[in-house]
N, C-alpha and C positions, 0 to 999 in steps of 0.2 A: 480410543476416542480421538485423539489429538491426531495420530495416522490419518485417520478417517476424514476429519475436518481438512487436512493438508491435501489428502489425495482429492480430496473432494473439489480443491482448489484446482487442481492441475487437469481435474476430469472437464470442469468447466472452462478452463483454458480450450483443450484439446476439442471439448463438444463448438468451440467458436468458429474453430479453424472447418469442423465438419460441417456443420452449417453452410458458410461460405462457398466453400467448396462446389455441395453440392446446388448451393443457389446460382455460384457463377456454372454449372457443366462440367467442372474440372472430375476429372475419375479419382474416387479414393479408395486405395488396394486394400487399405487395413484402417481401421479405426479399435486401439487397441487400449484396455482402461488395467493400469498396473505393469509392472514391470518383473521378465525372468519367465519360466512357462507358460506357455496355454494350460488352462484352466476349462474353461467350457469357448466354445468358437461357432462361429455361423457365419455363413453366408446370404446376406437378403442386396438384393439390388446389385449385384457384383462388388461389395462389400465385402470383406470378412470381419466382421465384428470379432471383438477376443476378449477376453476375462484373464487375465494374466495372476501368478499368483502371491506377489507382490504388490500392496497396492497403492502402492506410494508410485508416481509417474503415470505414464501415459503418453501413445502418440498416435498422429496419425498422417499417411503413408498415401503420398499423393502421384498418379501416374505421372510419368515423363519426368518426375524432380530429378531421378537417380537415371545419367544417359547410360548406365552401364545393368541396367535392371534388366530382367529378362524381360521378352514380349507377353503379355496379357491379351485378355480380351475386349479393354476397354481400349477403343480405337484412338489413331491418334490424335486425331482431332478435339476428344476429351482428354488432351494430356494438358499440363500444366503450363507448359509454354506455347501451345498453339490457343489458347482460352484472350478472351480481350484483356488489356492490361488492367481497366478498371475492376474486371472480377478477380485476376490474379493480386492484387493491390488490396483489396476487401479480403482475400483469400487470408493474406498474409497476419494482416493488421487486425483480424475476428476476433482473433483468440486473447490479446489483450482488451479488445472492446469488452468481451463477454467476462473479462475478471472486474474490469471497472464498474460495468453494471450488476453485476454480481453481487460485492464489496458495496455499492448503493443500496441491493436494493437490500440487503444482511442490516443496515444500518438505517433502513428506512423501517423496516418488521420489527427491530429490535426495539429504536424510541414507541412505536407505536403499541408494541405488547409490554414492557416496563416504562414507560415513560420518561420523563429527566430528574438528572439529579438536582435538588432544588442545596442553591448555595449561602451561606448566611454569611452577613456582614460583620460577622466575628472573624477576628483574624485567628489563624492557626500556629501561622510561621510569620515570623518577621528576618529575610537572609540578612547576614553581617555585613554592615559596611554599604548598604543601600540608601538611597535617601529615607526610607523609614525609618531604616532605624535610627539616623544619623539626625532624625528628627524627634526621636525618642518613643516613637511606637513600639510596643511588645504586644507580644501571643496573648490573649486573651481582649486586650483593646475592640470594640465595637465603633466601624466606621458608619456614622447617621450620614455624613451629609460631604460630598464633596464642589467645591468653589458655589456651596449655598445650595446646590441638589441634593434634594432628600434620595439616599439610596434605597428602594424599596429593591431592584430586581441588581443583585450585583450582577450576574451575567452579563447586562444588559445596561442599565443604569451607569456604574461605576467603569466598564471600558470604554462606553460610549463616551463619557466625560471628560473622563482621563486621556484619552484619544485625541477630544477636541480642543485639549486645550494648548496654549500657548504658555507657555513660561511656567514661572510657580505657579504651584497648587494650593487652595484650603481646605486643611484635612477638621470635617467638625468630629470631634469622639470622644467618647463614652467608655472610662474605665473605673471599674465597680460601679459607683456612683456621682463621677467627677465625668464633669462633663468639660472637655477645653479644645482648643483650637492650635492646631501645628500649621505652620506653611512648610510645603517643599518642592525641588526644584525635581520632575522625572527626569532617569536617566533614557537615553533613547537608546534602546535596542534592535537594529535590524532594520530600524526604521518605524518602532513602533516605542510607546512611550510605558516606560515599566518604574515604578517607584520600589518593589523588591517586595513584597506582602501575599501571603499564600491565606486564600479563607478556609474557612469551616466547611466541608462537604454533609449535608444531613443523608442519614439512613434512608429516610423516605424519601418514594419519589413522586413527581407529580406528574398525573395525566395528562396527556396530549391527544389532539382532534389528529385525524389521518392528515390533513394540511401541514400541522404542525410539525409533524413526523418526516413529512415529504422534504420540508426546509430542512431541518436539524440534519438529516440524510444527506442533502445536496452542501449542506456551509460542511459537516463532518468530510466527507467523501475529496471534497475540493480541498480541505483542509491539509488531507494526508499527502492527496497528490502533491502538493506544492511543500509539501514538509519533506518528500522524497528527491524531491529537487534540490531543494538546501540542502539536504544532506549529502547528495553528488557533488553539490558544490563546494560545501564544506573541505570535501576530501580530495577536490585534486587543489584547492587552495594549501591545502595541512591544516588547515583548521581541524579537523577529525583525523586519526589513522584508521589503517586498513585494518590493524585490531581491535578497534573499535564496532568495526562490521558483525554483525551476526549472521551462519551459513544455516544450514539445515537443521546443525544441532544444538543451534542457539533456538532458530526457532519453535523446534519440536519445544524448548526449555518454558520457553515465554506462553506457547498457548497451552502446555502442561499446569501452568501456573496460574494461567487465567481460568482455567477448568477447576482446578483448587479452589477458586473464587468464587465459584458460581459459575450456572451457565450462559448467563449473557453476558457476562464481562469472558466469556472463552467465543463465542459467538461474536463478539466485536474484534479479538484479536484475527479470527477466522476472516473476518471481514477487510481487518487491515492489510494481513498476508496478501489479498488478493488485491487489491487495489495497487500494492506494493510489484507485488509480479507483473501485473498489466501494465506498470509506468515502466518498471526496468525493463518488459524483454520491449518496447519501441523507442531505448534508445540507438542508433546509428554505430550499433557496433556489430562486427561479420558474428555468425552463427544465430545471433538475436534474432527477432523478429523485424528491429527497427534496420539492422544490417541489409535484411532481403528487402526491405521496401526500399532502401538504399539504391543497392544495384538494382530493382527496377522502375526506380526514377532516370538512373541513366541509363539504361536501355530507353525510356520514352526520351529523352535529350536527343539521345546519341541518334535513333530512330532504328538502332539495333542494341542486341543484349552484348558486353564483353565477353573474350574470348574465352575458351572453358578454362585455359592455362591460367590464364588474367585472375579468372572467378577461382580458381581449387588456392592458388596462392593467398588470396585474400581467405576464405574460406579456414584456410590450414594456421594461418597467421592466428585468426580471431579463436580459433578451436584451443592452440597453446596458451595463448591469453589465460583466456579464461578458464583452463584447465589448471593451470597456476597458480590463478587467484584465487580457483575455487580449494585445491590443496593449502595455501596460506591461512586460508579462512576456515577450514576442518582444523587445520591445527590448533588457532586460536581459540575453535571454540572448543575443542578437549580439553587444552588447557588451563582456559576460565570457567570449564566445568564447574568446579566446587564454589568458585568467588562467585559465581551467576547465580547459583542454588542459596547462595546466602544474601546475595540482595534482594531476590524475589521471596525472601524469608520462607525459606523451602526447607 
């Protein structure tokens, strides 16, 4: 199942790029789901569709990319580089569209068939050394009311607050049956205001209208995006190491674990992978997807494409890279194997 969901990610990548393709004219040789033998194969439309028997990967095989391919039948004119640069640019950029929207719309079906989890103003955790605690809050504490706001929707309620405020806070709460008052000063993280307090999540959840679902979809979705940011950022700052990164068999780990859980909390992870893949392959590095939209922005600059010497050297550059990194990142996750299976209490 966990295969299936991953491949399923990458078949949705590769169906964006086919799409495109065939919207802008460009000829595509092969449109291929899995990787290592054909399996079952066809030809419809000067296509060869293929079933590979492998089904983790996926590609698809665009005329005129490779100048050293043999001649086909699709003219040159539907090759890749005689196409307008707008559809070659869509061509490029599809296939991360279609993991983003993907990754939406997973997390727009998922709130809307389980609905949310409804969160209670019991504290669960109080972390060491926060203003919480250092205000004398503990786990079990019930927060009523913050700077004189009743918290009825923490989600809601309680960041919105805590957000807007300025300086100290009034914390009103409720432990066993003593009801008293702490002031404390949030610390700011990130840019965002955090006092250190984790609540109570309840088992049930509560229903949402298709609107509701549509938002929860669009703040989650925007969420991850900008979380995958920070954490590029993080990591050429050193805030994060490269071991810290999880590759394929960290992943295979985390949505094996979310499957453990149930299936919409494996369907959300399904969700994030893709959302994650569509932000990484359009950053501006060679072999990416964000690399080719690169070089053909300066081709439209330049009013020609660079030389093929110019482009295999870049190309060759970005190929080692990331071959490296993705070796670094195999290794780590072998060897945080067993530590990753004991934190996802596996």
């Amino acid at each position: 199942m966990t295969l299936l969901g991953l491949g399923l990610v990458i078949f949705v990548h590769e169906l964006g790029h086919l799409w495109a393709a065939k919207k802008a004219g460009v000829g595509v040789l092969e449109f291929s789901v899995g990787m290592g033998p054909k399996v079952l194969s066809r030809h419809i439309g000067g296509t060869l569709y293929a079933l590979r028997v492998f089904p983790l990967g996926g590609f698809v095989k665009l005329a005129g990319m490779d100048p050293e391919e043999t001649a086909s039948d699709i003219p040159v004119t539907a090759h890749f580089q005689s196409r307008p640069m707008s559809g070659r640019m869509l061509t490029i950029v599809a296939g991360s569209l279609m993991n983003l929207a993907f990754g939406f719309l997973l997390f727009v079906c998922l709130f809307a068939a389980v609905g949310k989890s409804t969160v209670s103003p019991k504290l669960e955790g109080v972390l060491p050394g926060s203003p919480a605690a250092k205000a004398g809050l503990k786990a079990g504490d019930m927060v009523l009311q913050l700077n004189g706001k009743p918290i009825q929707d923490v989600s809601k309620d309680f960041i919105e607050t805590l957000q807007g405020a300025a300086g100290p806070v009034l914390v009103h709460v409720l432990r066993e049956e003593t009801a008293f008052d702490v002031t404390l000063t949030p610390a700011q993280v990130d840019g965002r205001a955090q006092i250190g307090v984790r609540f109570s999540v309840s088992s049930e959840r509560q229903p949402v209208t298709f609107v509701e679902a549509l938002d929860m979809g669009t703040s989650t979705t925007w969420g991850h995006i900008t979380m995958v940011f920070k954490t590029i950022g993080m990591l050429f700052s050193g805030k994060v190491s490269v071991k810290d990164m999880a590759g394929p068999v960290g992943i295979i780990q985390f949505a094996t674990a979310g499957l453990a859980h149930g299936f919409p909390q494996f369907v959300g992870i399904v969700a994030m992978i893709s959302i994650s893949l569509g932000v990484f392959n359009l950053f501006p590095f060679p072999v990416l997807d964000g690399g080719h939209l690169v070089l053909l922005i300066i081709e439209a600059l330049r009013g020609k494409p660079l030389s093929e010497a110019i482009t295999n050297r870049i190309q060759q550059f970005g190929t080692i890279v990331l071959i490296a990194l993705m070796i670094l990142i195999l290794f780590n996750d072998v060897s945080q194997w067993q530590a990753r299976w004991q934190l996802l209490g596996q």
